[in-house]
N, C-alpha and C positions, 0 to 999 in steps of 0.2 A: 504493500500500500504506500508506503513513505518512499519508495523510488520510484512508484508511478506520478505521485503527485509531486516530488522534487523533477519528474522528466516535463509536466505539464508546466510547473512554473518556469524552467528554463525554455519552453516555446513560445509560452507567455510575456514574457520580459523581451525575447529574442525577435517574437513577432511587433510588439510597440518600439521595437529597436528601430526594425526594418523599417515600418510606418514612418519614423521620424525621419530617417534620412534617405526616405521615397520621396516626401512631403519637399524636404529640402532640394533635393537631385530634380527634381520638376521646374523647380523655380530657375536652376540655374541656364537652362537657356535663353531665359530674358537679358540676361547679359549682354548678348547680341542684338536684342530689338534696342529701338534707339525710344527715348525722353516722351512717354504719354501727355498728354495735354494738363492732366491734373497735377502729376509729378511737377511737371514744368513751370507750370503756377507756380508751388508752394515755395519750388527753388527760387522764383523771381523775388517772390511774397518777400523770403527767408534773407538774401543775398542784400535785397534794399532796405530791410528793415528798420523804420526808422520813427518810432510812435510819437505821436502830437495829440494836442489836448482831443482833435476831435475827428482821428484817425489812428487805428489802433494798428497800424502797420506800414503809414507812411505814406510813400508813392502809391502804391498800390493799395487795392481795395480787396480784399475774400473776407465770406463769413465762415471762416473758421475760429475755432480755440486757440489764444498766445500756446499753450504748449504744443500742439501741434506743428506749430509752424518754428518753436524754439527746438524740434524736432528735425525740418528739415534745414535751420540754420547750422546745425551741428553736422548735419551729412553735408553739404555745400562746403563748410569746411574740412572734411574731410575723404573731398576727393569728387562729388556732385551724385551724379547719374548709378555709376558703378558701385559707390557706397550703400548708395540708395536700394537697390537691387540686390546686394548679399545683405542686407540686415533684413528687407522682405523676407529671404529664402531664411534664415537663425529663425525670425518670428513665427514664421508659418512651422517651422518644425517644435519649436516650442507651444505652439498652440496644440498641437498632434501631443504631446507630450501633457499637456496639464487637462485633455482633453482625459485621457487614458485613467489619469489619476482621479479625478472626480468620478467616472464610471468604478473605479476599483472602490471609491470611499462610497459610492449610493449603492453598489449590486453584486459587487466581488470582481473575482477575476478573469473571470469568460467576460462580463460583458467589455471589461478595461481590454482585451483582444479587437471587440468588434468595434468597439466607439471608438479606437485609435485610428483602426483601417477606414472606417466611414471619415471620422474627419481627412485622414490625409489623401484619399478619395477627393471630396469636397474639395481643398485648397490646391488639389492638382488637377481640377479639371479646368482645361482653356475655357471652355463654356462660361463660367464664371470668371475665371480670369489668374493667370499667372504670371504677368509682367509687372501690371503699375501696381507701385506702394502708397497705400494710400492711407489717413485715418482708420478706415475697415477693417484694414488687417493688421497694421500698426496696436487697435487697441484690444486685437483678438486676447494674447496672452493675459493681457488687463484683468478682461472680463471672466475667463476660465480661473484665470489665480483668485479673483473675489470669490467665485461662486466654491471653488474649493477650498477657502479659507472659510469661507461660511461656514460651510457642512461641517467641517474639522471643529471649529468655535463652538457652533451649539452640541455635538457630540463629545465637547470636552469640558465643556463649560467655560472656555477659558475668553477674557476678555482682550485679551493681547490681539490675538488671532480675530476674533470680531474687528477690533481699530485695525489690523492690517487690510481684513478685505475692505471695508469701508473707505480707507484711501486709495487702494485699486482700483475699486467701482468708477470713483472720482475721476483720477488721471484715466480711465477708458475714456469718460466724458470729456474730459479735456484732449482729449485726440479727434474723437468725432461726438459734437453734441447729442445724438439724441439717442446711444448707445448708454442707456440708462440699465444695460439689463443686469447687470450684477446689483446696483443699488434695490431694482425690482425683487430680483429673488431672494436678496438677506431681507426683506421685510415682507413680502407673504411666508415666507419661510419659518422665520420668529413668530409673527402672528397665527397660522396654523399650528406649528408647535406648542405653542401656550393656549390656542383652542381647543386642541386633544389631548391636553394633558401630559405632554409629555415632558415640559419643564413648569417647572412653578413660574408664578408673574414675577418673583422678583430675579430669578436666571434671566428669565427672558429681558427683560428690562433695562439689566446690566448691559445685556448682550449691545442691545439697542443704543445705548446711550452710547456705548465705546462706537460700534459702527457708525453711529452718526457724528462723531468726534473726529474717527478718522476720512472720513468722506471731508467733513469740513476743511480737512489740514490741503489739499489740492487748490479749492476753491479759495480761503480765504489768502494761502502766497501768491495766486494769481490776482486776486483783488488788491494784496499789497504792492506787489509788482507795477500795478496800473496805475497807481498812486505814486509810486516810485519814480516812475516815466511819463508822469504828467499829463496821464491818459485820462480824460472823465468815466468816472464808471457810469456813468449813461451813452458816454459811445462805446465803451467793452460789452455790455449790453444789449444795443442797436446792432452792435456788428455780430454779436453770435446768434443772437435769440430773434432779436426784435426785426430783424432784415427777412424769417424764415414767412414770416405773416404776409408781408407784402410781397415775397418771393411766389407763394402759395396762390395769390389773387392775379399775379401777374403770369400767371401757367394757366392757372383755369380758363383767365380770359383771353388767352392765348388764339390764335387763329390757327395755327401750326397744328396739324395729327400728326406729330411726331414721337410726343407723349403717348400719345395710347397706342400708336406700331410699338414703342419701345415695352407698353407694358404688356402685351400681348409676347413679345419677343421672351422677356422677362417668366411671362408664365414657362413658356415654352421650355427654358433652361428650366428651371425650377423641378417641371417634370421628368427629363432627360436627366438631369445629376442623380434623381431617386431625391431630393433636396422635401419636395411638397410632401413624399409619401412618408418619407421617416419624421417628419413632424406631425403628420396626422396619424402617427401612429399612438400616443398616448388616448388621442382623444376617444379612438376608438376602445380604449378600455377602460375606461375612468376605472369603472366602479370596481374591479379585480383588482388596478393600482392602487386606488385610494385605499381596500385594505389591507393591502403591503406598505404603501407609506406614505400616508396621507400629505404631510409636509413637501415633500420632495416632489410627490403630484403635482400641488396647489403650487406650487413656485417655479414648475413647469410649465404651466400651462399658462401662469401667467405671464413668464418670459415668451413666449412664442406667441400669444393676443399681442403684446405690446410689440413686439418688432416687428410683427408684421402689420400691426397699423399704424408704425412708424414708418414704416416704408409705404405702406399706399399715401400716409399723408406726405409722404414728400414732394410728390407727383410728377419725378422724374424719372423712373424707370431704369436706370441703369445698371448695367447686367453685373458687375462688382456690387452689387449695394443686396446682394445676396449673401453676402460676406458675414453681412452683422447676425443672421439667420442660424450661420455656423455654430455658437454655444446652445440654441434650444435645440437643434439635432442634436447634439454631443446629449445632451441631458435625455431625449426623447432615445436613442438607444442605448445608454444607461440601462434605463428603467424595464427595458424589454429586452435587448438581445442578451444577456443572460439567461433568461425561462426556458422552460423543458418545454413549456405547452404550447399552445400553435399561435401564439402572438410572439412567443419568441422567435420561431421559424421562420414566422414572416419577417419580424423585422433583421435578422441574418439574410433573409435574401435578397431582400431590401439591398445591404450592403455591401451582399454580392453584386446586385448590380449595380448600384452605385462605383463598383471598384470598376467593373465591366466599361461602365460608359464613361472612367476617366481615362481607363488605358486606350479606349477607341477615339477619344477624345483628342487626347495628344499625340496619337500618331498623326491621324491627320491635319491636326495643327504643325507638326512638324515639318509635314509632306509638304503642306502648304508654305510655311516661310523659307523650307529649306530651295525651293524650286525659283522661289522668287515672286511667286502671288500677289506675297501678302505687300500691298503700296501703302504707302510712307509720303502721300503725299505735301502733307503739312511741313514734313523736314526738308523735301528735294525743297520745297520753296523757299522755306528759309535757306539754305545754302545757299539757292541761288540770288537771294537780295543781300547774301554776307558778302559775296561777292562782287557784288556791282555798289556795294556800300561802302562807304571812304570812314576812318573816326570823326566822331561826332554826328554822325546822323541818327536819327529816331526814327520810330514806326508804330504805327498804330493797326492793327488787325480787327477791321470791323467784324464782329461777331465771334469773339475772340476764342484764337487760335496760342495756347501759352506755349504750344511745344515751338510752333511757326518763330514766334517770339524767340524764345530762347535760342535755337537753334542760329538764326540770325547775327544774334551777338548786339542786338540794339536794343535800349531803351525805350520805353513807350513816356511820355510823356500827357497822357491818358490810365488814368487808374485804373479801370477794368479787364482783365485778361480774359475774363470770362462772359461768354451771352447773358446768363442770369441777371450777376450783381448790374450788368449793362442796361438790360431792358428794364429792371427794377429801381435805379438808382437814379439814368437818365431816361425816360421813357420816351419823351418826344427829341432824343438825341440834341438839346439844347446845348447840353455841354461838350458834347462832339462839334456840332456845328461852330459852337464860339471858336472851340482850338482850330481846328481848321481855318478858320478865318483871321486869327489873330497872329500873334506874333513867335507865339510856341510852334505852330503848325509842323507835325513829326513832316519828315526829308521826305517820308515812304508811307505809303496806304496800300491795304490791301484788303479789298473786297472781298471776305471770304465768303459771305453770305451772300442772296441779294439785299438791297437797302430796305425793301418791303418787306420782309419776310417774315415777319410776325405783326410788322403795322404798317399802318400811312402816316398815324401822325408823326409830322416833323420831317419825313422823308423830303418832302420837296425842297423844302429850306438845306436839309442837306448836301440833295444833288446839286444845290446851285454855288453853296460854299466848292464844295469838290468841282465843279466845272469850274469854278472860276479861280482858284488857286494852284488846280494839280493837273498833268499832263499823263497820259496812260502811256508805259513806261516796262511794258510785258505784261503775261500772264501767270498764272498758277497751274498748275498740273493736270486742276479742274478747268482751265480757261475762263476763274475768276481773274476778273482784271486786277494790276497792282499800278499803282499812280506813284508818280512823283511830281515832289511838289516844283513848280512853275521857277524857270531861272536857276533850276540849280543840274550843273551837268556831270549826268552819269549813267555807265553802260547800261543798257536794257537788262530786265530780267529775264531770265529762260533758262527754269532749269530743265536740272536732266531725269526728266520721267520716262 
């Protein structure tokens, strides 16, 4: 007996070995691909950073979290793009790793086997995404360390261990706001368990109060921080939370179906990873879960309600934004692929195919960049305005392109890298149109959108700034047009698509 189960734990330990440096060995052909549009931002974001009472980042404008972006000023100095891309690949294996672990502390050791392989499944399927680093997976490890600090805290009773996850919960938030799901689950978590009795009110209590001590310790250095650098904490506010409201009304009223192709896309992954089914796995057994473990249930399911209507309220759709999705799967086969009985089977096949459609996944992801497919036209572009571009010129990317930018090697003199904060911040392109016409006016334009493309207003006043200051000067890959502005001479653009 004692050699058969000393052979299953050395497959066990050997199998989440393999998981972690599957997980890792996936990521690393993003090496090769060049600077995502989000990446590219946060390195612009990070590089210029420079906070003012009533911009919390300076030249530039994103609604992100100061640690996020104190995140990707530490990769920018430490090398940009290719830093950026192996601390992806550490993370995402350490996610597969505290994934295992929380499976071993909720159901034992089979299921810590199967919850390994599904997460490094998950983080290795192209579908979902294996190049750009972003928030999402940056605060995977975050949010798995909380929730198995949790579980460890109220099974020990120890307070320590409560204020640890509670500051992890936190710094997740602080990487991408609305990644609330470790704070979520230590408190249906405590609250169930002091509903069924399993710890008195004043254990739980304790618990409570340390977790919410350490959640504060992220929050309030970032609030001292903003203080520090002469930030108002109404525009550190404005810029992470308060920008998401008007972000949301500016999508809805949107004329663009580009949103609902994307969420239908979205669906479509979701199904394909086995992503939707291994989370609608708990729900199909509540009531068999709930009397195995009621707590662990209740703080499941309410992690997985909340991220997934944190994502439909976001109402962008994008196919990484399944990422944050990753810790209520890990929980959701937890709870079942451990079981003898036919909800465990399922959810093992589940993961069987889940592994099925990441290895078929990246083969022909592979097939495809290895061949030359996959276009990069945003980067030939940029190269080619690096090149026709002298020091000291600027460029502005209507409809913003951050990789286009970066790649370039020029300053934007317009705050916005991105569509969003653009259409929501300038909406009748007021303050495009002034820089253009004024005395800033970047060297280089480049239409990556058309100018209507989500509205008219302001468009006309724009085209006549740009007719009357800038000369068409090449094109884009797309045979969007790129302008230069009027009296200043330099080679045409044309790159090499």
């Amino acid at each position: 007996m004692r050699g058969g189960e000393t052979v299953r734990g050395f497959a066990q330990r050997h199998t989440v070995a393999i998981a972690v440096a599957v997980t890792v060995l996936a990521r690393l052909p993003a090496l090769t691909r060049p600077v995502r549009a989000d990446e590219a931002g946060f390195l612009l974001v990070a590089h210029a950073w420079d906070p003012r009472p009533d911009s919390l980042f300076g030249p530039y404008w994103v609604d992100r979290p100061p640690p996020l972006i104190a995140v990707f000023s530490a990769v920018d100095a430490l090398g940009g793009v290719t830093t950026l891309r192996l601390l992806g690949a550490v993370v995402a294996g350490l996610a597969v790793l505290l994934a295992a672990a929380v499976a071993g502390t909720v159901s034992g050791p089979r299921a810590t086997v199967w919850t390994a392989v599904l997460v490094s499944a998950l983080l290795s399927n192209p579908m979902i995404d294996v190049v750009a680093v972003k928030g999402e997976l940056l605060a995977l490890p975050l949010v798995l360390g909380s929730i198995l600090l949790t579980l460890l805290a109220v099974r020990r009773r120890a307070w320590p261990l409560a204020f640890a996850a509670g500051a992890a919960a936190a710094l997740a938030v602080g990487l991408k706001q609305n990644l609330a799901t470790g704070l979520v689950f230590a408190g249906v978590l405590l609250l169930v368990t002091w509903r069924t009795g399993r710890l008195p009110g004043r254990s739980v209590a304790a618990l409570a109060v340390a977790g919410a001590a350490g959640a504060a310790v992220p929050v309030l250095a970032t609030v001292a921080w903003a203080e520090a650098a002469g930030v108002r904490l109404s525009t550190l506010w404005d810029t992470v939370y308060g920008f998401r409201a008007d972000a949301a009304r500016v999508i809805a009223a949107g004329t663009s179906d580009a949103p609902e192709r994307r969420a239908w896309i979205l669906l479509a992954i979701a199904l394909a990873t086995g992503l939707l089914l291994v989370l609608a796995g708990p729900f199909a057994r509540l009531r068999e879960l709930w009397h195995d473990d009621p707590p662990v249930l209740a703080a499941t399911v309410a992690v997985v309600a909340v991220d997934v209507a944190s994502l439909l309220a976001g109402g962008s759709f994008w196919q990484d934004y399944l990422l944050a999705l990753v810790p209520g799967a890990a929980l959701s086969a937890a709870l079942l692929a451990g079981r003898e009985d036919r909800s465990g089977r399922t959810m093992r096949g589940l993961v069987v195919a889940a592994t099925i459609s990441a290895v078929a996944a990246m083969a022909c992801w592979l097939v495809w960049n290895a061949t030359g497919h996959q276009e990069f036209n945003e980067v030939r572009t940029g190269e080619a305005v690096a090149r026709s571009a002298e020091p000291g010129d600027t460029l502005v990317v209507f409809g913003g392109r951050a990789d286009l930018q970066r790649v370039s090697g020029l300053g934007s003199p317009y705050p916005y890298l991105w569509s969003l904060p653009m259409r929501t911040r300038d909406p009748e392109y007021a303050d495009l149109t002034a820089l253009l016409s004024g005395p800033r006016a970047p060297t280089w334009l480049v239409e990556w959108v058309d100018l209507d493309a989500w509205a008219d207003a302001g468009v006309p006043e724009l085209r006549a700034a740009i007719d009357e200051r800038y000369v068409r000067a090449g094109t884009t890959c797309d045979d969007h047009p790129v302008y230069l502005l009027r009296g200043v001479d330099r080679p045409p653009v044309a790159p090499d698509c």
